[in-house]
KOLTIDO-134037 format. One record per residue (C-alpha): residue number from 1; residue in three letters; y, z, x. Coordinates in steps of 0.02 Angstrom, whole numbers, plus 32768, in hexadecimal, padded with zeros to 4 digits. Example, Ala and Ser with C-alpha at 12.3 -4.5 7.8 and 13.67 -1.06 7.14 Angstrom:
2
 resi resn    y    z    x
    1  ALA 7F1F 8186 8267
    2  SER 7FCB 8165 82AC
//
This chain:
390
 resi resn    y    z    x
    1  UNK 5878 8A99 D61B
    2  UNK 5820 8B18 D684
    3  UNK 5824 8BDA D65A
    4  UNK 5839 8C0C D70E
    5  UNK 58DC 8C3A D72A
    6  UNK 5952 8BD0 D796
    7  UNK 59BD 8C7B D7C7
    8  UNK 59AC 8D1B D7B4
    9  UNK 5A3F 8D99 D7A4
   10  UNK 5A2C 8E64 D79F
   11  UNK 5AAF 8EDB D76B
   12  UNK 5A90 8F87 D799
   13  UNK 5B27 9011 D73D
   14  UNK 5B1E 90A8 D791
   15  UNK 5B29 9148 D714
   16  UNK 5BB1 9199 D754
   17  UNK 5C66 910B D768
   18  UNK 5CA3 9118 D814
   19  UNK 5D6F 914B D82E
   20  UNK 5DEF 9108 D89D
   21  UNK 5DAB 9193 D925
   22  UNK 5CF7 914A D930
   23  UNK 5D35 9093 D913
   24  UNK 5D90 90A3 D9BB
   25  UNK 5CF4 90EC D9FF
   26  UNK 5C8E 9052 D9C3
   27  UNK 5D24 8FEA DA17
   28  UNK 5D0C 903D DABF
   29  UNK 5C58 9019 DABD
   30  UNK 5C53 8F6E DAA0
   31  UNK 5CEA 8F60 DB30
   32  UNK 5D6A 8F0E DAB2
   33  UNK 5E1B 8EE8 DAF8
   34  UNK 5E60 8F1E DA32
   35  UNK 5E32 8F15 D98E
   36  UNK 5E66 8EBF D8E0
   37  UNK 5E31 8F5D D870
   38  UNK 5EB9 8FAB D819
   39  UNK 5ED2 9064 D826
   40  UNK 5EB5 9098 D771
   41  UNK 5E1A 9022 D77A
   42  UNK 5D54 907E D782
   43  UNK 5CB8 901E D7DE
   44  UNK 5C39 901B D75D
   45  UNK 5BAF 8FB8 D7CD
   46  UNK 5B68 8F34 D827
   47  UNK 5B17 8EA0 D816
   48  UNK 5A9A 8E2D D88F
   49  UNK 5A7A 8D69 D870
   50  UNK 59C5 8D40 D8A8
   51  UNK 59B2 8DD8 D907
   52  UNK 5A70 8DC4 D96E
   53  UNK 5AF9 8E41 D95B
   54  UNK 5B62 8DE1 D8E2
   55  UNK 5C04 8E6B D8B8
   56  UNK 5C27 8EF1 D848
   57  UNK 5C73 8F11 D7A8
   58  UNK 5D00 8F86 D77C
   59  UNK 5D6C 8FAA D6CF
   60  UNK 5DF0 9002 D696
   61  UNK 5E3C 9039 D5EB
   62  UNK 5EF0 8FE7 D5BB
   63  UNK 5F68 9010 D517
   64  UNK 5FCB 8FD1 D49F
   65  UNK 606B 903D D488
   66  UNK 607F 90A7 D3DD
   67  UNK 6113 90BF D383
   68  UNK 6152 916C D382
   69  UNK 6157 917D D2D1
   70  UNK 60A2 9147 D2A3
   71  UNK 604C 91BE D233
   72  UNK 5F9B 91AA D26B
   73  UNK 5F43 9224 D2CF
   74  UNK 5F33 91A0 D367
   75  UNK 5F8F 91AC D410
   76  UNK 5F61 90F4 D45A
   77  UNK 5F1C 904E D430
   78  UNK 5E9B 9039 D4BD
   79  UNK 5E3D 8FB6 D4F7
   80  UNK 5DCA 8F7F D591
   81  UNK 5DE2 8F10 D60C
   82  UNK 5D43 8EE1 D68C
   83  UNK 5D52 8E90 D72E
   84  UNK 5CD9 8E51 D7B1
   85  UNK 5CF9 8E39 D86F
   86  UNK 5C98 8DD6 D8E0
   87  UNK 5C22 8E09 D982
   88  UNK 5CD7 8E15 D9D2
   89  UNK 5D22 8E8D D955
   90  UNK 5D94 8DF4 D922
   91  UNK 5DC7 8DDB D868
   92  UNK 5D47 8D61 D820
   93  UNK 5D64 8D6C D757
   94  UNK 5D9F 8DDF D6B9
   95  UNK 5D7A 8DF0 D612
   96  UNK 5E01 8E4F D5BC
   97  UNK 5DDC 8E97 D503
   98  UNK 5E62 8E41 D48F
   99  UNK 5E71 8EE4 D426
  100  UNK 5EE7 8E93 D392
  101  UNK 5E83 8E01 D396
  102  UNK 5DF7 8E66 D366
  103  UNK 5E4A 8EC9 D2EE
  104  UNK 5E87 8E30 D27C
  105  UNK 5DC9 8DEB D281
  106  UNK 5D91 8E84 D257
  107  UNK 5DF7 8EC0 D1CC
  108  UNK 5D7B 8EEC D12A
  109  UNK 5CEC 8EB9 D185
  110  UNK 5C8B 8EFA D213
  111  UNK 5CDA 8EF4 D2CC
  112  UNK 5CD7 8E5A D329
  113  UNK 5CFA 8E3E D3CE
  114  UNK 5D80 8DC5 D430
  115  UNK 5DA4 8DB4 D4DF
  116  UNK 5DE9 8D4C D55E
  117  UNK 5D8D 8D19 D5F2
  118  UNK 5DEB 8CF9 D695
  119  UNK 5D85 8CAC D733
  120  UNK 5DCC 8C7E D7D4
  121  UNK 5DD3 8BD9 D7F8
  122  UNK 5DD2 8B98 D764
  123  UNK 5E58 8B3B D70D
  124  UNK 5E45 8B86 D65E
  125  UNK 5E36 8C25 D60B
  126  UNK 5DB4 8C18 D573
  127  UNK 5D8F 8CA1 D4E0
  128  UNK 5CFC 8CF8 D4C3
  129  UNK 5CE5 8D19 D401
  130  UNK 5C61 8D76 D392
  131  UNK 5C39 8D4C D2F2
  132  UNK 5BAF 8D86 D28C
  133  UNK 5B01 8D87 D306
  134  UNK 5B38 8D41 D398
  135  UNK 5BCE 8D08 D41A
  136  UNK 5C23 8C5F D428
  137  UNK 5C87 8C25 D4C3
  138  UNK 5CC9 8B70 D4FC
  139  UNK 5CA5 8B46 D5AB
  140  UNK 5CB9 8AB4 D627
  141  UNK 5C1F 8AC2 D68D
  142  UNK 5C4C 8A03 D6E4
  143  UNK 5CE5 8A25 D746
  144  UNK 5D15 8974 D763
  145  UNK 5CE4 892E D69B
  146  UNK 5D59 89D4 D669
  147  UNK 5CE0 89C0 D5C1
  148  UNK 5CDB 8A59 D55B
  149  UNK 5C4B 8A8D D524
  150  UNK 5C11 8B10 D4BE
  151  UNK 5B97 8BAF D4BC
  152  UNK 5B56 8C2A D45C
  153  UNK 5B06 8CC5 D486
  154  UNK 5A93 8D03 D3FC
  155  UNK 5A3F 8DB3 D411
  156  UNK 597C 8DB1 D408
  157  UNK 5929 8E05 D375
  158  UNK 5891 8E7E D37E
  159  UNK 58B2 8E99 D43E
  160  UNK 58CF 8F45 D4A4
  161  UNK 5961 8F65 D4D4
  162  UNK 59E5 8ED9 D4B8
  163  UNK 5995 8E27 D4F2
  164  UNK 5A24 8D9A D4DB
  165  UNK 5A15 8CDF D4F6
  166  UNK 5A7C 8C60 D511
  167  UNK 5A6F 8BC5 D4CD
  168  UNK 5AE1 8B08 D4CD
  169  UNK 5B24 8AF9 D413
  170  UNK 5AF0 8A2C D40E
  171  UNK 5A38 8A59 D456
  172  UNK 59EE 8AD4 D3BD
  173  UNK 5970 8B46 D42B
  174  UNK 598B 8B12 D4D3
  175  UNK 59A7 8BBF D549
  176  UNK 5A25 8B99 D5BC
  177  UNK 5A0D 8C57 D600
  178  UNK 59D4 8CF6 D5B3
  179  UNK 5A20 8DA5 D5BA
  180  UNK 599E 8E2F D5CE
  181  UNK 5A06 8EEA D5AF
  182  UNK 5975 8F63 D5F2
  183  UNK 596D 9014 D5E0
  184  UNK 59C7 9080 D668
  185  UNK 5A47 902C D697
  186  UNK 5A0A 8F69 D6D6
  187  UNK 5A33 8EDB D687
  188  UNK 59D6 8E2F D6C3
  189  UNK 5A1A 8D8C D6BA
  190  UNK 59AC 8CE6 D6C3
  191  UNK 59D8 8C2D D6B7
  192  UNK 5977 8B9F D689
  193  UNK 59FB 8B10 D68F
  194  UNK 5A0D 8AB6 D734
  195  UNK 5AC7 8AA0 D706
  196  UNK 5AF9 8B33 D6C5
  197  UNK 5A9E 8B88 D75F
  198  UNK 5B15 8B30 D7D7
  199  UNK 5BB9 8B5F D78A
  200  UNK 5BDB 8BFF D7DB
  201  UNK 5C6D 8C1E D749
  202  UNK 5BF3 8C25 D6D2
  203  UNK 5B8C 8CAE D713
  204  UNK 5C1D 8D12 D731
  205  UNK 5C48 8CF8 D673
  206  UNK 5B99 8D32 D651
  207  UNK 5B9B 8DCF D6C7
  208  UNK 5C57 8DE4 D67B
  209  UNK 5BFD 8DE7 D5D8
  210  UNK 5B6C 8E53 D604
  211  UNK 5BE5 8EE0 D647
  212  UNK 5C1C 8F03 D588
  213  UNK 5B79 8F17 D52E
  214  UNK 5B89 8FD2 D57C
  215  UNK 5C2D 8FF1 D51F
  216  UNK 5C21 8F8F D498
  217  UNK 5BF8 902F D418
  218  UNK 5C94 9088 D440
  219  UNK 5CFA 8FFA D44E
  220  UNK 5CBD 8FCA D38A
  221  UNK 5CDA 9081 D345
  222  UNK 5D9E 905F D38E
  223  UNK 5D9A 8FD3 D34A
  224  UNK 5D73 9013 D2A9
  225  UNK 5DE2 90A0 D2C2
  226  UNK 5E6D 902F D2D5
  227  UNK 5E59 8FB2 D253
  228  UNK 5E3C 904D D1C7
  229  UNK 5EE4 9094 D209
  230  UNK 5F33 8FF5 D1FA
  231  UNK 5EF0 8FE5 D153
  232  UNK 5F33 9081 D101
  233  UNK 5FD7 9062 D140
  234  UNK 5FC8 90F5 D1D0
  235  UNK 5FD9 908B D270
  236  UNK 6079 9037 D2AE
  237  UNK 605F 8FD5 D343
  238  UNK 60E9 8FB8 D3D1
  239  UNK 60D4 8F1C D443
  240  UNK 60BA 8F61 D4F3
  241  UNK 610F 8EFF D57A
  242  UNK 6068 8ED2 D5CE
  243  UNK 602A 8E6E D535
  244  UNK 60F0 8E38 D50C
  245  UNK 60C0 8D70 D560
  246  UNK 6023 8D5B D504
  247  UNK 6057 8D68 D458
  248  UNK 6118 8D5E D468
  249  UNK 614B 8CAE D41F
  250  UNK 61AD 8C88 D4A3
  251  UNK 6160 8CBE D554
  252  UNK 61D4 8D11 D5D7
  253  UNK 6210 8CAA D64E
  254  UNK 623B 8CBA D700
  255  UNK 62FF 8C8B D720
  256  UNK 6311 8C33 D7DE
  257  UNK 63C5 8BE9 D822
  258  UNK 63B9 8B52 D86D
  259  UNK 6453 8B1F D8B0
  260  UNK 6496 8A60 D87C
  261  UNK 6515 89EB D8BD
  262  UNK 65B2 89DD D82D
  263  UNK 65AC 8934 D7C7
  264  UNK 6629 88CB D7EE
  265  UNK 66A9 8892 D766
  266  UNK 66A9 87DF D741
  267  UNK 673D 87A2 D739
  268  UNK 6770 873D D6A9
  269  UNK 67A7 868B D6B5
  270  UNK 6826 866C D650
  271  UNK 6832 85F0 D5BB
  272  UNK 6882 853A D5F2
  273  UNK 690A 850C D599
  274  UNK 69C4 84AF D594
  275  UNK 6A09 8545 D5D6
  276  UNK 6981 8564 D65E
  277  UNK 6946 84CA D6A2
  278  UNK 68F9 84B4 D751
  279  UNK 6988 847A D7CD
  280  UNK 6980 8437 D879
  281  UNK 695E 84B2 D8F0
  282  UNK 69FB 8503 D96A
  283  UNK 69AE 84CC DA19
  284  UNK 6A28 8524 DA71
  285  UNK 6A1E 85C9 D9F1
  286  UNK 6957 85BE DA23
  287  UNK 6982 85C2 DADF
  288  UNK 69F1 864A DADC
  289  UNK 696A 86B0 DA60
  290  UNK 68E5 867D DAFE
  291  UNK 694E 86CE DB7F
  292  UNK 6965 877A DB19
  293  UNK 68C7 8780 DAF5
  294  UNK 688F 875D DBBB
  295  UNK 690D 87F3 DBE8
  296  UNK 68E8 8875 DB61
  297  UNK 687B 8910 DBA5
  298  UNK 67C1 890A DB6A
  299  UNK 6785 89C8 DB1F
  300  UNK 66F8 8A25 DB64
  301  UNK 665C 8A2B DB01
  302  UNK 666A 8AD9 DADE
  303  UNK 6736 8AC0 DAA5
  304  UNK 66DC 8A41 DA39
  305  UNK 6688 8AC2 D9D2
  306  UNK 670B 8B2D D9D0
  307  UNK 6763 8AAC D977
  308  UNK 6711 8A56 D917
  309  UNK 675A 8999 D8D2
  310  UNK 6781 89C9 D823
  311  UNK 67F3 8A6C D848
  312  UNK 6766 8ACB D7E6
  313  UNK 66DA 8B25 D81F
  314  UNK 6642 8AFE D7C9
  315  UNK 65CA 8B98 D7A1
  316  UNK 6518 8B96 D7E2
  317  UNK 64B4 8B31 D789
  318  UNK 63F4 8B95 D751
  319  UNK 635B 8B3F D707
  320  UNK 62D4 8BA0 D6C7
  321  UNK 621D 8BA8 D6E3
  322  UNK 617B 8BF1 D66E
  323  UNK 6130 8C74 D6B5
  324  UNK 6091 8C6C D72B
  325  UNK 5FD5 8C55 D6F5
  326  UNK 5F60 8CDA D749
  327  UNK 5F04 8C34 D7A0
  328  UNK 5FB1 8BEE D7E7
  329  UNK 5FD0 8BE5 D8B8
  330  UNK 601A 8C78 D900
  331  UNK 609F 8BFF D93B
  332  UNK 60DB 8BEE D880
  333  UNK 6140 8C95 D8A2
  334  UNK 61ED 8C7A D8C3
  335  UNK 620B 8CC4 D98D
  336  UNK 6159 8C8D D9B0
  337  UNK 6156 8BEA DA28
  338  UNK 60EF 8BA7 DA8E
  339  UNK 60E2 8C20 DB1F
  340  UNK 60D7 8CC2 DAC0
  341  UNK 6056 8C6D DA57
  342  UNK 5FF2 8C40 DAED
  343  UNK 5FE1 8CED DB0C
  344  UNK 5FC6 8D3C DA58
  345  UNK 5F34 8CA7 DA60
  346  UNK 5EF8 8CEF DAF2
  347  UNK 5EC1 8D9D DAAC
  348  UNK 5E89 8D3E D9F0
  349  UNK 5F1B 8D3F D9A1
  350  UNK 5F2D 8C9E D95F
  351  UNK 5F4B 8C98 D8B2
  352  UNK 5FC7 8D04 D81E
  353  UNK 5F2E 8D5B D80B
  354  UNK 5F11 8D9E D8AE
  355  UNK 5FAD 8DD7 D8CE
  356  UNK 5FA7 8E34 D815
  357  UNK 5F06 8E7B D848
  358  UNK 5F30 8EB1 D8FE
  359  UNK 5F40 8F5B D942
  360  UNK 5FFF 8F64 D98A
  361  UNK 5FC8 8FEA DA0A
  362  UNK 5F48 8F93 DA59
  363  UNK 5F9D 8EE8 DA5C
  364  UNK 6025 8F2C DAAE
  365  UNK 5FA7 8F75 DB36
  366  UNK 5F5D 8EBC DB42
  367  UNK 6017 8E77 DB4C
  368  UNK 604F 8EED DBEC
  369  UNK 606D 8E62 DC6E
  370  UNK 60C8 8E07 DBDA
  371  UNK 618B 8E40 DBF3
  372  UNK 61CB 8DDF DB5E
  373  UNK 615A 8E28 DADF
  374  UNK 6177 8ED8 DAA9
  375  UNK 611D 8F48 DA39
  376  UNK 61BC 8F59 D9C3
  377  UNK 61CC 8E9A D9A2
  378  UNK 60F2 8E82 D996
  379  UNK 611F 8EF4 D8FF
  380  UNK 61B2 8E94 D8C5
  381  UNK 6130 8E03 D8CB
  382  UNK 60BF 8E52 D874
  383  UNK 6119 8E94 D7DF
  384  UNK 6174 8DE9 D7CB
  385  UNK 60C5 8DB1 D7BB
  386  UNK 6074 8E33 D74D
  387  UNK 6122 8E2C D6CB
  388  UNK 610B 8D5C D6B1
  389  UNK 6059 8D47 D69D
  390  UNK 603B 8CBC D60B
//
């Protein structure tokens, strides 16, 4: 194994987060049609792989809901969620802070971290953990095996700043990559595994990672904020209906009709006996039966549903369906067919979480020559979406 690096990665944060104002101005430069930041989301920086503009990294700051009556002195649960987009200001991955995740592992003992890692593309969503001195985290770095491997990253001793590496868990001291946290502001990834440097997922999970170690002392002191609240009894927590599908039992499900043609009723044969025996058949009964039914008026089709055999009208039968996974086709959405998801493919949108992710406003600009997609039902989509996330 050689010490050169196979690929380098540098992430520069800028000192001051850029708003919604300036993100549009970074939009305009870089002559994108629209973009997949949310409006409540901050840019934080940018990062370049071997020297190549490789995207930019925003995150915002979601809550739990409180219940009114609480007695402690705190108005919100917070916690962060960090996203990176690609050199096309398309969604690329998330790592979202699992906030009562962290508060069970953390309860009488110091704060440890949990979050869930989201990358696009791929067919799984895997945990990142901490436990005492370092990070674990499965991963499957050979998409076609699907074997799931797994990682630590262990933070160097004796080092300036904060130097990480990351390591295989069935190789003891082989550096798959290391983590180099400099002073003002740069961080500096390297890899050193042939594999692992071809998996474009997995660098995104390591720049994902990376974008905390910047927030990672305030987001321990809420931690421990929150867990000594919870401890003397001075916290009550309300589910919030953004976090309702991930830790209800039962996840929400999305109700579609789907019309289906009335069983018909067997009818029953009836028992032979002495009294009902089989005798020989009425030729000229049958001939007369032939010519009234030869004479009697056929119904329409549409008299046919009107009336339907049995005298009753049966009502519409509905089936039920989970709700969507962020890494599901956009044509998973129910009014979404073939045509309109031609077009939403067109301008990137091509899974749940692109349309999640996508700015209404400008899609609708991008959609103008598209009559039968309005702005009003892109947002129906779009909530539907956002509401039934698994």
């Amino acid at each position: 194994m050689t010490e050169e690096p196979i690929i380098e990665i540098n992430i520069e944060f800028w000192k001051r987060q850029k708003g919604p104002e300036e993100i549009q101005l970074l939009e305009a430069e870089r002559s994108s049609r629209y973009t997949h930041l949310d409006n409540d989301m901050n840019l934080i920086g940018e990062f370049t792989i071997d020297g190549r503009f490789g995207g930019t990294i925003g995150v915002k700051t979601e809550s739990w809901n409180i219940h009114k009556n609480h007695p402690a002195e705190i108005n919100l649960i917070e916690y962060n969620i960090f996203k990176i987009f690609d050199s096309e200001n398309k969604w690329a991955g998330t790592l979202e802070e699992c906030i009562i995740d962290e508060i069970a592992q953390s309860y009488k003992s110091d704060p440890h971290f949990v979050f869930s890692v989201a990358i696009e593309g791929m067919d799984f969503n895997f945990p990142l953990i901490q436990r005492p001195g370092f990070y674990i985290f499965p991963f499957t770095v050979d998409d076609k095996s699907k074997d799931v491997e797994f990682f630590l990253i262990e933070k160097k001793k004796l080092s300036i700043g904060s130097d990480w590496n990351v390591k295989r868990c069935v190789t003891v001291g082989y550096k798959a990559a290391h983590i180099d946290d400099k002073w003002g502001n740069k961080i500096k990834i390297s890899t050193f595994d042939h594999e692992v440097s071809k998996n474009d997922y997995f660098l995104y999970y390591l720049i994902l990672f990376s974008a905390t170690l910047s927030y990672q002392n305030d987001m321990k002191q809420r931690i421990k904020e929150y867990s000594k609240a919870i401890k003397d009894g001075l916290l009550i927590l309300h589910v919030s209906d953004k976090v309702l599908n991930r830790y209800a039992e039962k996840p929400v499900k999305i109700k579609r009709v789907v019309e289906r043609k009335p069983k018909k009723k067997q009818e029953e044969k009836p028992k032979i006996s002495a009294k009902n025996e089989k005798k020989p058949p009425d030729i000229k009964k049958s001939i007369e039966n032939d010519i009234k039914k030869t004479s009697v008026k056929r119904k329409t089709r549409d008299e046919e549903k009107e009336e339907p055999k049995d005298g009753k009208r049966e009502p519409e039968q509905k089936i039920e369906d989970f709700g969507f996974k962020i890494e599901d086709p956009i044509e998973e959405v129910d009014g979404i067919g073939k045509k309109t998801g031609k077009k939403l493919r067109e301008l990137g949108i091509k899974t749940i979480g692109d349309l999640i992710n996508a700015n209404i406003d400008e899609l609708t600009q991008g959609l103008e020559d598209v009559t039968w997609i309005s702005k009003s039902r892109l947002e129906e989509w779009q909530t539907l979406c956002s509401n039934n996330i698994i």
